[in-house]
N, C-alpha and C positions, 0 to 999 in steps of 0.2 A: 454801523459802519464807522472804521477808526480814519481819520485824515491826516496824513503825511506831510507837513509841510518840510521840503528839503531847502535848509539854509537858512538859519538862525539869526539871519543879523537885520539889518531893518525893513525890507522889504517884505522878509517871513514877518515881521511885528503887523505891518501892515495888512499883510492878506489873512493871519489870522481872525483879526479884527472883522472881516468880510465874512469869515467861515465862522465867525461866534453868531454875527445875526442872519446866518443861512440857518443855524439852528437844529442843522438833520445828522449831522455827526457824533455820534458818543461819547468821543475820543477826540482829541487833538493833539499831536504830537509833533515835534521837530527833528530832522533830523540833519548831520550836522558830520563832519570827518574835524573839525579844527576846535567844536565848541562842545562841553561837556557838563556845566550848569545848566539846572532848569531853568524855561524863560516863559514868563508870563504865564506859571501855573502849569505850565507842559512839562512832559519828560522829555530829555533830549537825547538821541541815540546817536552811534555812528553807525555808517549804514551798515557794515560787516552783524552788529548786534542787532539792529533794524531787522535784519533778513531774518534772524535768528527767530526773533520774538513774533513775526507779524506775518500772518500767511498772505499771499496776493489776495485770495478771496476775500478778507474784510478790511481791506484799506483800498483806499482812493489816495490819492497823493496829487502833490500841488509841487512844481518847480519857483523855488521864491529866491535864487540868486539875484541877484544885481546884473550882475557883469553877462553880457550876453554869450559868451563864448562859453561859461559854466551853464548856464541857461538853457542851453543843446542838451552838452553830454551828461548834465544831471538828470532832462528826461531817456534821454539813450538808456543811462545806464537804469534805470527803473524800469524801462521796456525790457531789459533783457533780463531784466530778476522776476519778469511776468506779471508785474503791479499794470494795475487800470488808472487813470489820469481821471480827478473830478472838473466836475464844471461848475465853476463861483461869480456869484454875479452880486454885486450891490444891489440893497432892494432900489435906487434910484435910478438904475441903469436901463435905456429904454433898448432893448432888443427886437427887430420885428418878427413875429412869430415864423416866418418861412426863410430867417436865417437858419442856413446850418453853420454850425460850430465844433469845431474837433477836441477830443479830448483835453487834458490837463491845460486850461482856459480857465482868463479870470478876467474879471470884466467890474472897474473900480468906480467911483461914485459918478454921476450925469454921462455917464457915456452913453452914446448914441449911435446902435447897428440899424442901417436900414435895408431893407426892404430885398432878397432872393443875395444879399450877402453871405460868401463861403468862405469859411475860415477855416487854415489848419490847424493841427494839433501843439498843446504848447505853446498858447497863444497870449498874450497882456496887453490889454487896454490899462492906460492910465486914467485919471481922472477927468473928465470932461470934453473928453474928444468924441469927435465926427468921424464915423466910417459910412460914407454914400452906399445908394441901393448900386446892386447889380457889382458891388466889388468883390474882388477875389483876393486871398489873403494867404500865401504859403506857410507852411510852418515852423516855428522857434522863433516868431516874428514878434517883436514889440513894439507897441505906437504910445507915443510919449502922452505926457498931460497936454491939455487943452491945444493940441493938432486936427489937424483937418485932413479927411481924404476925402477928394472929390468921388463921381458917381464914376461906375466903369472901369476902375483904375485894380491892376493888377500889379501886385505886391508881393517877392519872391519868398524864397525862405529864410530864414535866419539874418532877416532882415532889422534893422535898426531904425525907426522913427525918433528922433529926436524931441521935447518938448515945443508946442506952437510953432511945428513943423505944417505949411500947409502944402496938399497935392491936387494938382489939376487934376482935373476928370479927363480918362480915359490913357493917363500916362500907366508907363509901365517900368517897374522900382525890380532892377535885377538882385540874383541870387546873392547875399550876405554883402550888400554893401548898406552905408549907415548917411541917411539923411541928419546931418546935423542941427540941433536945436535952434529955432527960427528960419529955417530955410524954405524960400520961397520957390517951388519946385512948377514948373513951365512945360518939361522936358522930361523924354524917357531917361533913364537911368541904366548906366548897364553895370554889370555887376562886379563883386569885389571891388567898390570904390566908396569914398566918403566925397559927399557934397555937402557945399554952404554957402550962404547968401542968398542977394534977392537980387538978380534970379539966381536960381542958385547953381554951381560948377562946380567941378571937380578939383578937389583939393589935394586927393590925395588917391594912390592905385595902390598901398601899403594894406590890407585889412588884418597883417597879422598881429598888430598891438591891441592892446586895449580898450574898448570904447573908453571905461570909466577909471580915470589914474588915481585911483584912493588909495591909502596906505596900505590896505588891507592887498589890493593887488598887487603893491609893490612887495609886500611882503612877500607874498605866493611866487612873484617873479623873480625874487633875490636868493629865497629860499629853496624853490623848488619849479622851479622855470614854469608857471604858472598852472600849469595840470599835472606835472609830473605823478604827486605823489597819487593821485588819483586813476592815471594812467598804469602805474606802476601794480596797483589794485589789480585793476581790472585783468593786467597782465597775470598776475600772479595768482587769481581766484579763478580765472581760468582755467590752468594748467594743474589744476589741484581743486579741484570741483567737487571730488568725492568725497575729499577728505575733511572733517569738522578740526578746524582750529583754532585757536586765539594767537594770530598773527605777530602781538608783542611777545610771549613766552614762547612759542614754537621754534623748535631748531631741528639741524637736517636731518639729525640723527636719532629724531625721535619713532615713535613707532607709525607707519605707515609711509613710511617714504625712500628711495630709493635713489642712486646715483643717475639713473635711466631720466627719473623726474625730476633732478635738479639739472641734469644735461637741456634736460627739456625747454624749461626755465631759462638758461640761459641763452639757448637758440629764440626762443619769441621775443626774448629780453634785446638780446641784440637788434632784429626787426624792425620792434615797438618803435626803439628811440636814435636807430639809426649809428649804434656805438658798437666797436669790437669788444668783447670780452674774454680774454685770451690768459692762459696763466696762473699767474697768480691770481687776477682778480679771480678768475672762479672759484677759487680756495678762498678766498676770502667773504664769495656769495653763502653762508652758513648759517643763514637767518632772515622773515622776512626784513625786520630790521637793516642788517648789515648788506643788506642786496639792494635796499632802498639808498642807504648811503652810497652804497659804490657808485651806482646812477647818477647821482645827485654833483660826485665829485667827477667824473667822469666825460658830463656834460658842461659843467664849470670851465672843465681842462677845454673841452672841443670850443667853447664861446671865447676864451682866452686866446 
């Protein structure tokens, strides 16, 4: 079985490391839309050749982004290409054997599940945290290094723990909001909110920034309004599902395609990202390329 780590940059370094002494993988590969060197002995693919090369039946895959908003839709988008999610555990990591634990989960050095704990799919412990018996854990959910969850305490999805976050027992942590690192949590939590402090409150009802401000997201957000080009993918592999192409040399007027399909294109196109595309731009849509750019400057023009 080949293992997919999707997301090449430090946190893929690290979960590799977990999947070199899991030991049962033949294969270890990364895969990656912005990086294209091999890393640490791996091949590194983008996913468009990813799909190509590797059938869902012999790979397992692992979501290793950072930032937890890629986090999501990097397992999304591997559910809809039919891949199966493995499950990675540090040999130090104490699990009680009547947890259940959901798909593409990874579980990093002294981490501690106890005891009829349910966890979703696309799940991260960091290193040295406490997860109580009897907790419930939604999915796309990350709990930082060396935090604490009390016993009982229910934890939405796409949720954010923070590092040496601790949580009362039997609190309840709503849908995608982010406990900030050291935050001393007393109190239920409702959702789309960031809290901090001890005790900790609400700071902020904003979830649509970035947990993590690294270059690297700035980049993505200067460039390409942080998912765009990704969106823009999944838009465009859609509507052209049949057809095998290499996305950098294809143009509209090669063989299998038709004005019907670029009309098509640019009806979901408009939807996706919420922009007119009228005119000229569609005359100018004549390449995955050049339809990526329109987007790009299009949305530029609407944030201006």
């Amino acid at each position: 079985m080949i293992l997919a780590l999707y997301g090449a940059g430090a946190r893929g370094r690290e979960v590799k490391l977990i999947a070199d002494l899991d030991g049962s993988f033949s294969e270890i590969v990364f895969v990656d839309d912005y990086r294209t060197e091999d890393l640490m002995g791996c091949k590194v693919y983008n996913f468009h050749d990813f799909k190509k090369k590797f059938s869902p039946d012999d790979v397992r895959f692992m979501i290793t982004m950072g930032e937890p908003r890629f986090h999501k839709e990097g397992y999304e988008r591997f559910k809809q290409a039919g891949y199966t999610g493995a499950i990675l555990k540090h040999p130090s990591a104490d699990i009680s054997p009547d947890a259940e634990i959901g798909e593409a989960s990874v579980f990093f050095q002294n981490v501690c599940v106890g005891s009829l704990v349910k966890i979703g799919v696309n799940f991260s412990a960091a290193p040295n945290c406490t997860i109580g018996h009897d907790s419930v854990i939604g999915n796309s959910t990350r709990i930082g290094a060396n935090s604490f969850v009390g016993g009982h305490v229910v934890i939405g999805d796409s949720v954010f723990i923070g590092s040496g976050t601790m949580l009362r027992d039997r609190i309840h942590i709503g849908n995608d909001s982010v406990a900030s690192m050291g935050a001393i949590v007393f109190e239920d939590v409702p959702k789309k909110v960031t809290v901090m402090g001890n005790p900790a409150r609400v700071v902020s009802e904003d979830r649509s920034s970035f947990v993590f401000k690294t270059s690297e997201n700035m980049e993505k957000i200067s460039q390409s309004k942080g998912d765009v080009a990704v969106k823009y993918w999944e838009v465009f592999s859609k509507c052209f599902s049949d057809i095998d192409f290499n996305p950098v040399s294809f143009r509209f007027n090669d063989d299998g395609w038709d004005s019907l399909m670029q009309m098509n294109l640019i009806t979901q196109l408009e939807e996706a990202f919420g922009i007119p595309l009228k005119g000229r731009d569609v005359m100018r849509v004549n390449s995955y390329e050049t339809g990526l750019q329109l987007i790009r400057k299009k949305l530029n023009e609407k944030e201006g």
